[in-house]
Residue frames relative to the residue before (quaternion, step in Angstrom):
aa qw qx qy qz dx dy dz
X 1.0000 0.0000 0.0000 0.0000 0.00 0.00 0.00
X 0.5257 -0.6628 0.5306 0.0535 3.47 -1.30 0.95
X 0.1543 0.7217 -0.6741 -0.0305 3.85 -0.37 0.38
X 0.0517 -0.7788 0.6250 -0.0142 3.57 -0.72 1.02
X 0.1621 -0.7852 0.5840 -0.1269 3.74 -0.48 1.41
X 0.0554 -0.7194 0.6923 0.0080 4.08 -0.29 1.10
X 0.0135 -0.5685 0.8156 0.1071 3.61 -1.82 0.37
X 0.6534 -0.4606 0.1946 0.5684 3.20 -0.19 0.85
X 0.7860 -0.2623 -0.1011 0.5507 4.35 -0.62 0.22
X 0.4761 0.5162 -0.5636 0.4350 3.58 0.23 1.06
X 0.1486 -0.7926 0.5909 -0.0231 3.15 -1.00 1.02
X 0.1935 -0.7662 0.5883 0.1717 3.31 -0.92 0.74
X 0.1419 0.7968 -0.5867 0.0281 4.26 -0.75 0.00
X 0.1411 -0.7594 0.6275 -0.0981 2.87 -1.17 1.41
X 0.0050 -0.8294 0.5264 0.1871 3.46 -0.51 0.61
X 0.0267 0.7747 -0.6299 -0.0485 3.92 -0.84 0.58
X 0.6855 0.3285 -0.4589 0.4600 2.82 -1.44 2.07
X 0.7905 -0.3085 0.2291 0.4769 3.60 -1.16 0.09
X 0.0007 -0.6662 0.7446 0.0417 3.64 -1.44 0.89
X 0.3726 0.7177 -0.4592 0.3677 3.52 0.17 1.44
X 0.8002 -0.2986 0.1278 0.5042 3.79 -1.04 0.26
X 0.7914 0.5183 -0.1757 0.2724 3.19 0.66 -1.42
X 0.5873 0.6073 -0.0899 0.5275 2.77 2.28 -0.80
X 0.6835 0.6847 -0.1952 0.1609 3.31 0.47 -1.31
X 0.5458 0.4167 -0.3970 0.6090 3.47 1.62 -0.81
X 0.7202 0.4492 -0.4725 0.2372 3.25 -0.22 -1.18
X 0.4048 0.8017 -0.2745 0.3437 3.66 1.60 -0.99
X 0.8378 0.3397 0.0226 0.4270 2.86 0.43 -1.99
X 0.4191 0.6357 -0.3675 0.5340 3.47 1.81 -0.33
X 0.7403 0.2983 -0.2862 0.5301 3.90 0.10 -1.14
X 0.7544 0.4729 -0.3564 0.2834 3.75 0.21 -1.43
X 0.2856 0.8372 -0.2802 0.3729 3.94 1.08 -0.57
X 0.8134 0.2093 0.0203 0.5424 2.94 -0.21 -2.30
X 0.4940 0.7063 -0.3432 0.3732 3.58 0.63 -0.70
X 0.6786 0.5039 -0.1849 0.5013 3.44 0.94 -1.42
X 0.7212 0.5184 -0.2783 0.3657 3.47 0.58 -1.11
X 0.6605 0.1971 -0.3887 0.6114 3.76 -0.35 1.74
X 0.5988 0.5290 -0.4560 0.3920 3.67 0.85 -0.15
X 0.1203 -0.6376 0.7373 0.1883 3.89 -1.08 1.12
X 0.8168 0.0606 -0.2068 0.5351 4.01 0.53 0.45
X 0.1345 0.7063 -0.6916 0.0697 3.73 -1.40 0.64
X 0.0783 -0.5854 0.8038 0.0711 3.64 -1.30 0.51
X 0.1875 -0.6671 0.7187 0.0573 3.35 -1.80 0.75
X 0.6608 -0.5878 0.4474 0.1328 2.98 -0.91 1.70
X 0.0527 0.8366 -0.5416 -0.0637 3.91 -0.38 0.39
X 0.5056 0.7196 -0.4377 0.1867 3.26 1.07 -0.53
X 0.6675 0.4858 -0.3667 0.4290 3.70 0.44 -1.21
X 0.4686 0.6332 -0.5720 0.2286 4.10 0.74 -0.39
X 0.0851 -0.9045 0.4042 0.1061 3.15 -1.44 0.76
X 0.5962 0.0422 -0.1623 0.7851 2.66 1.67 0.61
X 0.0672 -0.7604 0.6302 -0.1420 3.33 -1.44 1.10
X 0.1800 -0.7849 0.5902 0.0565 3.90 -0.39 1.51
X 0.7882 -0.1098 0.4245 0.4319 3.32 -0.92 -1.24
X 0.7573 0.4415 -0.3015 0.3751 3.02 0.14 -1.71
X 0.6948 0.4776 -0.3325 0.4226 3.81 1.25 -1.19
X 0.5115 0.5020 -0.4982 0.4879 3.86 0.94 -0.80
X 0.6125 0.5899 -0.4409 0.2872 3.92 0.50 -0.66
X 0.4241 0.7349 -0.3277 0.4155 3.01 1.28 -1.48
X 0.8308 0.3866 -0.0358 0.3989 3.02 -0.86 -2.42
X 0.6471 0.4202 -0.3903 0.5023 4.19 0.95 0.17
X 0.6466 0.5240 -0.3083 0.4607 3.57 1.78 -0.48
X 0.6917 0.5404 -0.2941 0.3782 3.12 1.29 -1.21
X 0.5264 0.5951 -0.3967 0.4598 3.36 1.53 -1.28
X 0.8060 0.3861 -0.2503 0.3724 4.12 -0.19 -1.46
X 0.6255 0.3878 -0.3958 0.5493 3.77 1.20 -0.10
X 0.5399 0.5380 -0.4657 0.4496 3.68 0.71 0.34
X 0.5906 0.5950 -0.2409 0.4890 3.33 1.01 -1.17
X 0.8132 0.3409 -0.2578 0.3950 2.97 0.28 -1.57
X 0.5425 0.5624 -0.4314 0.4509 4.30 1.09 0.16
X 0.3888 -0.6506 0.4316 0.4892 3.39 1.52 -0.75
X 0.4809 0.7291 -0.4129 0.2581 3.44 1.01 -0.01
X 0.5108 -0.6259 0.4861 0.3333 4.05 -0.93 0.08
X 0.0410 -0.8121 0.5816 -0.0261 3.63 -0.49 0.60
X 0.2570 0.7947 -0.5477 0.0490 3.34 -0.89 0.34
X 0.3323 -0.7421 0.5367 0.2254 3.48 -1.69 0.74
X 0.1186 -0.8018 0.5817 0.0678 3.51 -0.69 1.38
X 0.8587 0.1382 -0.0261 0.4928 3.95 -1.46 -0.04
X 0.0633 -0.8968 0.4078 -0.1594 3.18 0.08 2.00
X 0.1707 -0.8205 0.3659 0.4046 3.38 0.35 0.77
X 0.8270 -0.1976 0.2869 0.4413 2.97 -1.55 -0.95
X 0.8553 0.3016 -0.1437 0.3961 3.45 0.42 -1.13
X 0.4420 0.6681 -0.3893 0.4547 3.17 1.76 0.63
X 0.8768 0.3201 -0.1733 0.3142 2.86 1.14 -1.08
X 0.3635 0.7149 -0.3941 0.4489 3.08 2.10 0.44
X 0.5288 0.5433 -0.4785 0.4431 3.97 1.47 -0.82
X 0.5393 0.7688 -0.2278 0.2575 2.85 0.85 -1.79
X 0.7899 0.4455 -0.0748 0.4148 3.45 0.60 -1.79
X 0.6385 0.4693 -0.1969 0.5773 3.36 1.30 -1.82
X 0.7930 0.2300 -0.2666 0.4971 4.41 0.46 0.00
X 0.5647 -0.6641 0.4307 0.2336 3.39 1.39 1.15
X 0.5571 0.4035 -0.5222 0.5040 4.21 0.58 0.82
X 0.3541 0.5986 -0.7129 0.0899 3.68 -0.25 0.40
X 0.5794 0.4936 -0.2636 0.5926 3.90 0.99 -0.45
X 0.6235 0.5860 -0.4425 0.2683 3.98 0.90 -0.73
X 0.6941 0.5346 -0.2451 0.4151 3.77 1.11 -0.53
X 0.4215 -0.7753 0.4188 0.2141 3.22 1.16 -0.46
X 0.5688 0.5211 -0.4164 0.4812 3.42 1.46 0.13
X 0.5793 -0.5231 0.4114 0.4707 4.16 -1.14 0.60
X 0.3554 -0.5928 0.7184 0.0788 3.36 -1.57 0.46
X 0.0574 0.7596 -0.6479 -0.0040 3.31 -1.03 0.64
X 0.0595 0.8378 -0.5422 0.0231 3.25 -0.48 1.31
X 0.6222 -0.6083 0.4167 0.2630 3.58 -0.93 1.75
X 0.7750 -0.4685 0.3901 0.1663 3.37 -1.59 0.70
X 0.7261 0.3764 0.0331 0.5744 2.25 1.12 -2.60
X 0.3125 0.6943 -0.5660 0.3162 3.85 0.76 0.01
X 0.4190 0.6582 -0.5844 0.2228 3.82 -1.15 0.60
C-alpha cells in the first residue's frame, strides 16, 4: 500500500508491505505520478517488508527521475529488509540519503 501526502510541492510517501517482483509495477504505477509537481519528497521506507531486486530497482528509478525533474528526493526510515538489499548489493551509501542503523539490529 501507498500513502501519498502533498504540502503544496512537498511530498510525503510511505510504502507498507512488499517492494518485490510481484509488487513493483503496481509500485511504480502510483509512486511516478505522485512525484510529478514535487521540488522535494522523501519516501517513507520503514513499514517495507520484504524487498528483492526488483524494489532496489524501483528506488534507482525513482531516485534518477527525481533528479532528472530537478526535484529533491530522498529515502528516509529504512526498514530492516531494506537495508539488508541495500547491504547484500553494496549501495547503502549509493543514494546519498543518511542510514540509520539500530543498536539492536543483528
Amino acid at each position: 500500500m501507498v500513502t501519498i501526502e502533498r504540502d503544496k510541492d512537498v511530498c510525503r510517501l510511505s510504502i507498507d508491505g512488499e517492494m518485490t517482483i510481484y509488487t513493483a509495477a503496481e509500485l511504480k504505477g502510483k509512486l511516478l505520478p505522485a512525484l510529478q509537481g514535487c521540488t522535494e519528497a522523501e519516501l517513507d521506507l520503514s513499514r517495507v517488508a520484504e524487498m528483492d531486486t526488483a524494489g532496489l530497482q524501483l528506488l534507482v528509478l525513482l531516485k534518477r527521475e527525481a533528479a532528472a525533474a530537478g526535484g529533491r528526493f530522498r529515502f528516509v526510515s529504512h526498514s530492516k529488509d531494506v537495508l539488508e538489499v541495500l547491504d547484500l548489493c553494496n549501495m547503502v551509501g549509493a543514494f546519498g540519503d543518511p542510514v540509520v542503523i539500530s543498536s539492536t539490529a543483528g
